[in-house]
N, C-alpha and C positions, 0 to 999 in steps of 0.2 A: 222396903220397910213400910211400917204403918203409916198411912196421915189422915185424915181429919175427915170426916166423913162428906160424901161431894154429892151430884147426883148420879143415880142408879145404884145397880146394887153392890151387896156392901167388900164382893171379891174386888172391886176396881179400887176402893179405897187404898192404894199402895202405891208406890213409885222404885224405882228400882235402881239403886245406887254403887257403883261400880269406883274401888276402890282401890288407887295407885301409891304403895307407899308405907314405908312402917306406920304401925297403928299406933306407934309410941312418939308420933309427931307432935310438936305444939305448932303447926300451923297448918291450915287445909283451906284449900282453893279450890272452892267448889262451881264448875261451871254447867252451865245448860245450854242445851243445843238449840238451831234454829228451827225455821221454819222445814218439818219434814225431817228434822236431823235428828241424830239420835246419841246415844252416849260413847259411841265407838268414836266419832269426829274428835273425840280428844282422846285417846289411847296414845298416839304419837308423841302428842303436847305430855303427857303425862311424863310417858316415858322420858321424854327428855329434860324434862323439870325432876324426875326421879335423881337422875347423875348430877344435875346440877346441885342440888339442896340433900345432898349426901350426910352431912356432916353429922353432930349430937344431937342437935332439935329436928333438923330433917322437915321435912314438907307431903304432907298427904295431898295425893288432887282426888277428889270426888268429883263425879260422871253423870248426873241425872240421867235415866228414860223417864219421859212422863208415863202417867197411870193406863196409857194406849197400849203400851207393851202389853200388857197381859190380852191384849188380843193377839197378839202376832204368834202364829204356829212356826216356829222358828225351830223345831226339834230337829232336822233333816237337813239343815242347813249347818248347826251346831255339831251333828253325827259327821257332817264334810266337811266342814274345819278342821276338826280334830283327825280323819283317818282317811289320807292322800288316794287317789284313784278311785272317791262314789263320784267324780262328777256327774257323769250318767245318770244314776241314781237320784242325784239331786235337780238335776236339770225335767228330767222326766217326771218326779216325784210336782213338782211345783207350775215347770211347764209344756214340758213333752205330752201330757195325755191329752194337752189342747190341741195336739195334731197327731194323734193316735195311738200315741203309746197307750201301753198297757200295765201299770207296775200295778203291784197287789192291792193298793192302796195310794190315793192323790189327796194333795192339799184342794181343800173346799174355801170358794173367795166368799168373803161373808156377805152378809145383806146387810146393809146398813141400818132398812126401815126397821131391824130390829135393837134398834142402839137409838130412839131417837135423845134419850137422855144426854146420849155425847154432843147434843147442839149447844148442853150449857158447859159444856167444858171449855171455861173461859181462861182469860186473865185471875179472874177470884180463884178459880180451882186451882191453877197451877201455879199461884204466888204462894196459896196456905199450903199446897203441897213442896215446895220450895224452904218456907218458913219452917216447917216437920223437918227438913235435912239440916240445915243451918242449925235449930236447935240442939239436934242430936251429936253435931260437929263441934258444936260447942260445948259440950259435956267436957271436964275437967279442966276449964279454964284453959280451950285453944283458941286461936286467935283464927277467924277465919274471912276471909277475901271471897265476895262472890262474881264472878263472871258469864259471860256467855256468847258465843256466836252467833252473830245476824239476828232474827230476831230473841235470842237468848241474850244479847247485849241489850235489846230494849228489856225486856223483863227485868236484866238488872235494874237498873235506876226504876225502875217500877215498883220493886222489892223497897229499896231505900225511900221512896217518897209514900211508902204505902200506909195504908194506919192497920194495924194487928191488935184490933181489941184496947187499944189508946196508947199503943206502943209502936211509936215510928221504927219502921225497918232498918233503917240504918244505925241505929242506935245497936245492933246484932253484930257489925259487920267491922273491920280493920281498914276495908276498900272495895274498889271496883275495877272491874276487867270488863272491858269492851270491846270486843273483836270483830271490826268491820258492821256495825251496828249502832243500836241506840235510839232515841225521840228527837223530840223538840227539831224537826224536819229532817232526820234523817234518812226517812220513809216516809209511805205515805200518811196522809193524815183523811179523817174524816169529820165535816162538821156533823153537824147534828140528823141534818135531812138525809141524808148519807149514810150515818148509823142505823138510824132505823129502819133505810131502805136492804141496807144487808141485814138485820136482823129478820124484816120481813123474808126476805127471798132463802134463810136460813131456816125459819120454819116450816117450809113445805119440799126442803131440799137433802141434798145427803148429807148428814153431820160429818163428812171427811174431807181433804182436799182430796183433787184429783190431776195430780203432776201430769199426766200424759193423756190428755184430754181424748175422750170415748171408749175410757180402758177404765177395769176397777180401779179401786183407790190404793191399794194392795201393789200393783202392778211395778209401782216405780220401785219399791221395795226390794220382789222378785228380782226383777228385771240387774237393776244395781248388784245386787247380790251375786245372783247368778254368774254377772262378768266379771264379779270380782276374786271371786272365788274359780273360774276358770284361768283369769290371768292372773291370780297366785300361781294355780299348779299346775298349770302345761303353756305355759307364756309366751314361748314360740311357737307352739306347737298349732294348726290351721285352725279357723273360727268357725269351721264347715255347721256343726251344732248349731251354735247361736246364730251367723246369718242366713242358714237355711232355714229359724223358726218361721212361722208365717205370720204369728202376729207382733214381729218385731217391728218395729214404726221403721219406716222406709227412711226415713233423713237421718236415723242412727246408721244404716248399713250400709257402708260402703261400695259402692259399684264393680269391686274387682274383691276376692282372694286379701283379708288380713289375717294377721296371727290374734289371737284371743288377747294378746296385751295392747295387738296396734288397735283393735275392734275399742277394750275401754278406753285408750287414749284418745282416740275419736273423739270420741261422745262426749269427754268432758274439759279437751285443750279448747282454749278460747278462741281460737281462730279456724277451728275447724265444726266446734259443736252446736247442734242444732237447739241445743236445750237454754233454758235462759238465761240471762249472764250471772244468777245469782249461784249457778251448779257448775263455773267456768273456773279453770286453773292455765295455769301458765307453765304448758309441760313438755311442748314438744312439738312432733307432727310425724306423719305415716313416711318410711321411707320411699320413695321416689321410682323404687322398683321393689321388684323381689316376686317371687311366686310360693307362699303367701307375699303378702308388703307385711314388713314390720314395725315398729315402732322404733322413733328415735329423738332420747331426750334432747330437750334443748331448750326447758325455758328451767324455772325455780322448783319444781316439783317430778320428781321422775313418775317414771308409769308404776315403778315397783309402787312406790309409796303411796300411790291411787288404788293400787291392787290391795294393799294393805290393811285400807280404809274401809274399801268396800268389802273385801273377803272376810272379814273377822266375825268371828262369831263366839261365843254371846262376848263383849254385847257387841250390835252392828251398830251403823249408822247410818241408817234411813228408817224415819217413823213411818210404820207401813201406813198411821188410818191418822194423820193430823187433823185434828179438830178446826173447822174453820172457824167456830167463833174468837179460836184465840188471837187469830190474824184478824176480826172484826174489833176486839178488845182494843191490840194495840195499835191498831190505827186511831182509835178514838181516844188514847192515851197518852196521846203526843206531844200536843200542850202543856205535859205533868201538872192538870190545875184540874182543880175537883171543878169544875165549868159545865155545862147545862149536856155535853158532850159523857163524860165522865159520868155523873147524875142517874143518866140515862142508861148506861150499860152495868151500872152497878160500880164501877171504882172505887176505888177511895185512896188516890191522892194525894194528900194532905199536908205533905211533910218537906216537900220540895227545896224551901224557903231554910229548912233547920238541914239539910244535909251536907256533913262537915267531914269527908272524906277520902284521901286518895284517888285521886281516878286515869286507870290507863286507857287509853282509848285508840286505836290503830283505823284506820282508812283504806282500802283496795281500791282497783279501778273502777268499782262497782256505782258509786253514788256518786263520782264527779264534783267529789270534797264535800257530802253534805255530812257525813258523818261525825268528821272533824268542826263544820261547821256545828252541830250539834255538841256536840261536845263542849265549845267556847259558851256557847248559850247555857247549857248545861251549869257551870262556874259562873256566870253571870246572875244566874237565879237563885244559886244555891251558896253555901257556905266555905264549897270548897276553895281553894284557890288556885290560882297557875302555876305557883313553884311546887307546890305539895300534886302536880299533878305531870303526867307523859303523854304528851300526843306523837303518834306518828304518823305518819305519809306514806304507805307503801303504794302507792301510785304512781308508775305506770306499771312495776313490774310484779307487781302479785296480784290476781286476780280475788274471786270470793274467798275459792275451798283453798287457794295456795297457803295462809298462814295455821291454818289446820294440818297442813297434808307436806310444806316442801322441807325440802330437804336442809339441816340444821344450819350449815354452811351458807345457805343461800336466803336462808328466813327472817326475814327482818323483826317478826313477829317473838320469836325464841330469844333474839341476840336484845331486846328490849326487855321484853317481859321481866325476864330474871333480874336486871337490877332496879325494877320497878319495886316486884316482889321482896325485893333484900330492903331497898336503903329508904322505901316510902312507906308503902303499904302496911309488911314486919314490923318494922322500924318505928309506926307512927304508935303514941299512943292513946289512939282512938278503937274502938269498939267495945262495947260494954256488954 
């Protein structure tokens, strides 16, 4: 859909909204992804809020990608979703010709220096572009809830204390969903000297992160993709492809023979992956033998449902070209106080003090309770309260991506939300 003109030109102005759910709902729970995440990381979540809120009024979830999607060449990946046995195809097409294949035609990694616009794709760009879907949600008097994953839970309460033209964001909203995320020291913070020092090092740098440090920015995308979409469709079957690439980082590839589902459960079980604890689940581990070694669940999230996440297409979930200023925004947004910090990046703040709203808020093993502690802080500043609100704890046994990704039975994240959703949030009668 349309939103609000940002900078560069005027094809980006759009975000891409990915919708679970009769369109004859009156209520919609619209969430945003984190850092690097994309709109597929709730497919899951959707689908199982789908059975749950069955009934007459029913429940829509809405999916943001930010406005980065319309770079990603996602066409080939989408052709292998849909039509079982191109993995070849796909793997070759994207990263086989970086060790000699030959297909008709390959994905081109972009060059950044020609994006430098994407350095302001902030906080401002992607709350007005947020703002645009929530309004649009609200079309016929629906009642709508917004959330988000890691840092898509900080963006929430940034939505709610934000000023929209002299109109506080929460004044839009029913409630909030916070999914192992959020400010007020959830993450990091940055004072003043800080900000400006990444803003400086921003302007002469790549406007993208760069998850797999001396690789494009693109990379983790592919890479994700790729494995996931092999340990969808031949899950047992040898990972010979992928750990024979050459430019596959050596701390993902296992030292013996795994199957393509044991190679992604590597990579992202917390006790085996080398990747940082924010991309860490709680899934399982290689079996002990085998030739290949397999995979064998055993923690809250099975490998399918990892394969699931990452296989899907449109939409996926990994933002191939993340904007670093937005991770420079919300650090300096922490405080939720328009303060000399705030000022400086452009914020605006303002409304912290007025927000009178439902709020759920969950914890992983990820922050070591600061989230939760955020959260208290959160209700201390603001209008909401404690009984009008659900904290939970799933610490020790969910990791980041587990309330995304596990399995219904075992989700602490599922088995809360929904009577959040019903008897607070629905139920309350705030949002205008």
């Amino acid at each position: 859909m349309h939103t609000p003109p940002g900078p560069g030109p005027a094809r980006f102005d759009r975000v891409f909204v990915n919708e679970f759910g009769s369109p004859n709902a009156r209520r919609v729970l619209v969430l945003m992804p984190g850092t690097q995440g994309g709109a597929g990381d709730f497919t899951l979540t959707a689908r199982y809020l789908e059975r749950q809120f069955n009934g007459v009024h029913g429940l829509q979830v809405w999916a943001i990608d930010r406005r980065t999607q319309a770079l990603e060449d996602t066409a080939v990946f989408e052709r292998t979703a849909a039509v079982r046995h191109h993995l070849q195809r796909a793997f070759d097409y994207y990263l086989g010709w970086l060790d000699g294949a030959n297909p008709p035609r390959h994905f081109q990694f972009l060059d950044p220096s020609q994006f430098p616009f994407a350095r302001q794709w902030g906080m401002k760009v992607a709350l007005r572009d947020a703002h645009a879907v929530v309004k649009r949600a609200l079309r016929g008097g629906r009642k709508v809830v917004l959330g988000g994953h890691s840092l898509g839970a900080s963006l929430t309460l940034a939505y709610a204390a934000w000023d929209f033209g002299g109109r506080p964001g929460y004044k839009d909203l029913s409630g909030m969903v916070l999914i192992d995320g959020g400010l007020l020291g959830s993450f990091d913070a940055y004072d003043l000297a800080q900000a400006k020092q990444a803003i400086s090092d921003l302007r002469g740098g790549n406007p993208f992160a760069q998850l797999l440090p001396g690789l494009p920015a693109e990379s983790a995308g592919l890479f994700g993709e790729i494995a996931g979409l092999y340990a969808m469709q031949a899950a047992r079957a040898s990972a010979t492809t992928l750990q024979g690439f050459s430019l596959i980082p050596p701390a993902l590839n296992p030292p013996f023979p795994v199957t393509n589902q044991g190679l992604l459960g590597n990579a992202f079980d917390r006790d085996s992956s080398p990747l940082d604890a924010d991309l860490h689940a709680n899934a399982g581990s290689l079996a002990s033998s085998g030739n290949p070694r397999d995979w064998v669940d055993g923690g809250v999230t099975s490998v399918r449902r990892i394969a699931k996440t990452f296989g899907q297409e449109p939409p996926n979930s990994i933002e191939w070209y993340f904007p670093r200023r937005l991770t420079i925004d919300t650090n300096g947004a922490d405080q939720l106080r328009q303060n000399a910090v705030a000022r400086y990046l452009g914020l605006r703040l303002m409304h912290t003090r007025q927000v009178d709203l439902p709020l759920y808020a969950l914890q992983t093993d990820l922050t070591h309770g600061h989230v939760l502690r955020g959260a208290r802080r959160f209700i201390q500043r603001s209008r909401t309260t404690q009984s009008e609100s659900t904290l939970v704890n799933a610490d020790p046994q969910e990791s980041h991506l587990d309330p995304i990704m596990a399995d219904p039975h075992h989700n602490l994240f599922f088995k809360t939300l929904v009577p959040f959703l019903r008897h607070q949030a629905f139920a309350s009668s705030k949002g205008k």
